[in-house]
C-alpha positions as CSV (number, residue, x, y, z in Angstrom):
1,X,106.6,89.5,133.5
2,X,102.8,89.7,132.6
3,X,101.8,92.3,130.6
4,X,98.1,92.8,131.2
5,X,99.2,92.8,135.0
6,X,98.7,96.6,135.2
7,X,95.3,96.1,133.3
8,X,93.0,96.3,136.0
9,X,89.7,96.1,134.6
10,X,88.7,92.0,133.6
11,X,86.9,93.5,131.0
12,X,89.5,95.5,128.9
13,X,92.3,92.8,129.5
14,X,89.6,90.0,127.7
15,X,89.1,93.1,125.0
16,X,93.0,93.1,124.5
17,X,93.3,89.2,124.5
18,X,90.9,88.9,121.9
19,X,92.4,91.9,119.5
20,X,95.8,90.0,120.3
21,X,94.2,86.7,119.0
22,X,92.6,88.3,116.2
23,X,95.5,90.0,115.2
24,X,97.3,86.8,115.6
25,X,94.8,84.4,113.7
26,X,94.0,87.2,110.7
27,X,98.0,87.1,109.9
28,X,99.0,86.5,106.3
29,X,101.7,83.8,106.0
30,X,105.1,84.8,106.3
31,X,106.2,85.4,102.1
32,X,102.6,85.5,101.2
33,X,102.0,88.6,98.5
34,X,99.8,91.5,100.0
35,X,98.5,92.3,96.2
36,X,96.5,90.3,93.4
37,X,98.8,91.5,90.9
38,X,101.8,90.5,93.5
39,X,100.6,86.6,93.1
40,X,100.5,86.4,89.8
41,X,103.7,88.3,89.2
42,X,105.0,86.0,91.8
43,X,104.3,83.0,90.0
44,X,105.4,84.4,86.3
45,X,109.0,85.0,88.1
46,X,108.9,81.3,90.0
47,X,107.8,79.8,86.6
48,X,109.2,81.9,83.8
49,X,112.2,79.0,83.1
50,X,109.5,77.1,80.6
51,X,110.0,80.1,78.1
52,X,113.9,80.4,78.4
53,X,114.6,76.3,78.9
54,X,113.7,73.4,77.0
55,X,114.5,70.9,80.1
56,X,112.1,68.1,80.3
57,X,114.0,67.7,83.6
58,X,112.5,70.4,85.5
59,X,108.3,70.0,87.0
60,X,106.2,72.3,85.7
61,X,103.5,74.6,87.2
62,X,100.8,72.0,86.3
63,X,102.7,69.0,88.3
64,X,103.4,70.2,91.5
65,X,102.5,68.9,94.7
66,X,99.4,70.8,96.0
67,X,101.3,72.3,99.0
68,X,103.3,73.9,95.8
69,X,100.2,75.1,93.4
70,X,98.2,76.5,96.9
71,X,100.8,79.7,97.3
72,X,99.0,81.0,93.8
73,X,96.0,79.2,93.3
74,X,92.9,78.6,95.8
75,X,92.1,75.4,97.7
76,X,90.0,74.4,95.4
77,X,91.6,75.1,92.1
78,X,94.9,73.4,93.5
79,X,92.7,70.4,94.3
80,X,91.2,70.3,90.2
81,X,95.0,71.1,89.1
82,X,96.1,68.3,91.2
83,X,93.7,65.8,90.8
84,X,94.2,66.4,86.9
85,X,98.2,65.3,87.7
86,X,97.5,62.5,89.2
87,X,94.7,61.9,86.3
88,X,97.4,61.8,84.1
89,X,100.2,60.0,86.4
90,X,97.4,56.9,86.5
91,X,96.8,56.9,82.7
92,X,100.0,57.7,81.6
93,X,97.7,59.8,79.1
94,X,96.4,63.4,78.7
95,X,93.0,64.1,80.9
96,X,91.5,67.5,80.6
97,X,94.6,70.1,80.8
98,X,97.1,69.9,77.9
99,X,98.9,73.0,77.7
100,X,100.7,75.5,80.3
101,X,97.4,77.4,81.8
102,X,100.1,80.2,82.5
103,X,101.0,80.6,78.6
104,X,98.0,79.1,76.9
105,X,100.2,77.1,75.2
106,X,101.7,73.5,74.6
107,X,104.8,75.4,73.7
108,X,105.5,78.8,75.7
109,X,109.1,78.3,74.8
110,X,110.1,82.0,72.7
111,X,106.9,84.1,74.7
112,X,108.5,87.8,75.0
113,X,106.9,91.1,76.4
114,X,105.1,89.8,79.5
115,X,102.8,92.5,81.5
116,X,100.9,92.2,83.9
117,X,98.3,94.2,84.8
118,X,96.2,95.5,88.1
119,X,92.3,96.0,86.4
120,X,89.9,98.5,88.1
121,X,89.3,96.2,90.8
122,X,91.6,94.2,92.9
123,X,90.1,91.0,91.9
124,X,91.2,91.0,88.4
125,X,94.9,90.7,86.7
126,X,95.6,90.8,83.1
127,X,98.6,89.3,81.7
128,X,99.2,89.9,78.2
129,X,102.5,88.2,75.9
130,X,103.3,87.6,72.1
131,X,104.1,84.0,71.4
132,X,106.9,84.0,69.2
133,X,106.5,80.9,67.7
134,X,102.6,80.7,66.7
135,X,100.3,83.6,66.1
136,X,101.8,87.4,66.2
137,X,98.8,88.0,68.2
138,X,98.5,89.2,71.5
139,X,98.1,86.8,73.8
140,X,95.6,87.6,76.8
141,X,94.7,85.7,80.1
142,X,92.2,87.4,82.8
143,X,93.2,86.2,86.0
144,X,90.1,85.8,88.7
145,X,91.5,86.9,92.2
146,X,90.0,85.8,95.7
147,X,91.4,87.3,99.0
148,X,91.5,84.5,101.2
149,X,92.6,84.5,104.7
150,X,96.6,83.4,103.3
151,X,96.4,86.0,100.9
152,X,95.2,86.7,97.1
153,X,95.2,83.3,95.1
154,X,93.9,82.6,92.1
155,X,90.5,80.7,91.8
156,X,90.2,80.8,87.6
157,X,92.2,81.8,84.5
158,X,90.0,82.9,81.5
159,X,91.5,82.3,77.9
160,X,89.9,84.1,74.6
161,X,89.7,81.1,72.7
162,X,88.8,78.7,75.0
163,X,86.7,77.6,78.0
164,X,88.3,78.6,81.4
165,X,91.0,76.7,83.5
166,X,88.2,76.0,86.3
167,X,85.5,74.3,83.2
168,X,88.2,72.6,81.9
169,X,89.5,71.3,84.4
170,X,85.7,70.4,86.0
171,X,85.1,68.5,82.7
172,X,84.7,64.8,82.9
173,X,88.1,63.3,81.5
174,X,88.1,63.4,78.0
C-alpha cells in the first residue's frame, strides 16, 4: 500500500518526501548520547576500569581502533589520537601522548570523586577528580564539545598544567 496515494497534490507529496528524507538523513545513530555531558559521562563509565584495574591486558582509551575513539571524540581528533597509536606501534617508543588524556595522568590508578559537569553552555563539560596517589589537588579537565551530525563528540581536552590534547597531539613527534 502507498501511502502518499491519497496525496493528491505533486507538490505536497515531494514536500513530504523531502521532510521524510530529512528526517531520515538528520537521525543520530542508534546509542549515540543526545547531551555533551552524556558523551563524556559515557566514556568515563566505558573506561573507568584504568582506575580500579592494574591489567596491562586490557586497551586503553588511547589505543583503540578509530571506529572505537569516533563514538566520543570528533573525526578529526580520532584521526591525531590514532595516528599517535600507530606513532608509537612503528617506534615501539613514546611520540607526543604519554599519559591517559581522560585522567591527566601516567597513573589514574586510586582517582576518587569523579564529576562531571554541564557549563553554561552545551559545548563545555568539566570533569573534576582527586588523584589519590600524587597531588591532593583537584584535578580539572575542560572538555570542548562539537554537535556533529552523530551527535556531541569531543574535539579537545584542556589541562591546567599543560598544553591541550589537540597541540599535543599536532606537535611534531618528539
Amino acid at each position: 500500500m502507498n501511502i502518499f496515494s491519497s496525496v493528491r497534490s505533486p507538490l505536497l507529496h515531494m514536500s513530504l518526501c523531502l521532510l521524510f528524507c530529512f528526517l531520515v538523513s538528520t537521525a543520530r545513530a542508534e546509542g549515540d548520547v543526545a547531551s555533551s555531558k552524556g558523551v563524556v559521562e559515557k566514556l568515563y563509565q566505558d573506561y573507568a576500569w584504568v582506575v580500579l584495574m592494574d591489567n596491562s591486558d586490557l586497551v586503553g582509551l588511547a589505543d583503540q581502533p578509530e571506529i572505537e575513539l569516533s563514538k566520543y571524540f570528533t573525526a578529526s581528533l580520532s584521526s591525531l589520537i590514532s595516528k599517535d597509536h600507530k606513532c608509537a606501534e612503528e617506534t615501539q617508543d613514546v611520540c607526543n601522548l604519554d599519559f591517559d588524556p581522560i585522567y591527566d595522568s601516567q597513573d589514574p590508578s586510586g582517582t576518587h570523586q569523579l564529576r562531571i559537569e554541564q557549563m553554561n553552555h552545551a559545548s563545555e563539560v568539566r570533569v573534576t577528580f582527586l588523584p589519590r596517589w600524587s597531588s591532593p589537588a583537584v584535578t580539572e579537565l575542560r572538555f570542548k564539545m562539537i554537535d556533529t551530525p552523530t551527535g556531541w563528540r569531543i574535539d579537545d581536552i584542556y589541562y591546567r598544567d599543560h598544553e591541550s590534547i589537540r597541540a599535543i597531539l599536532q606537535q611534531k613527534r618528539h
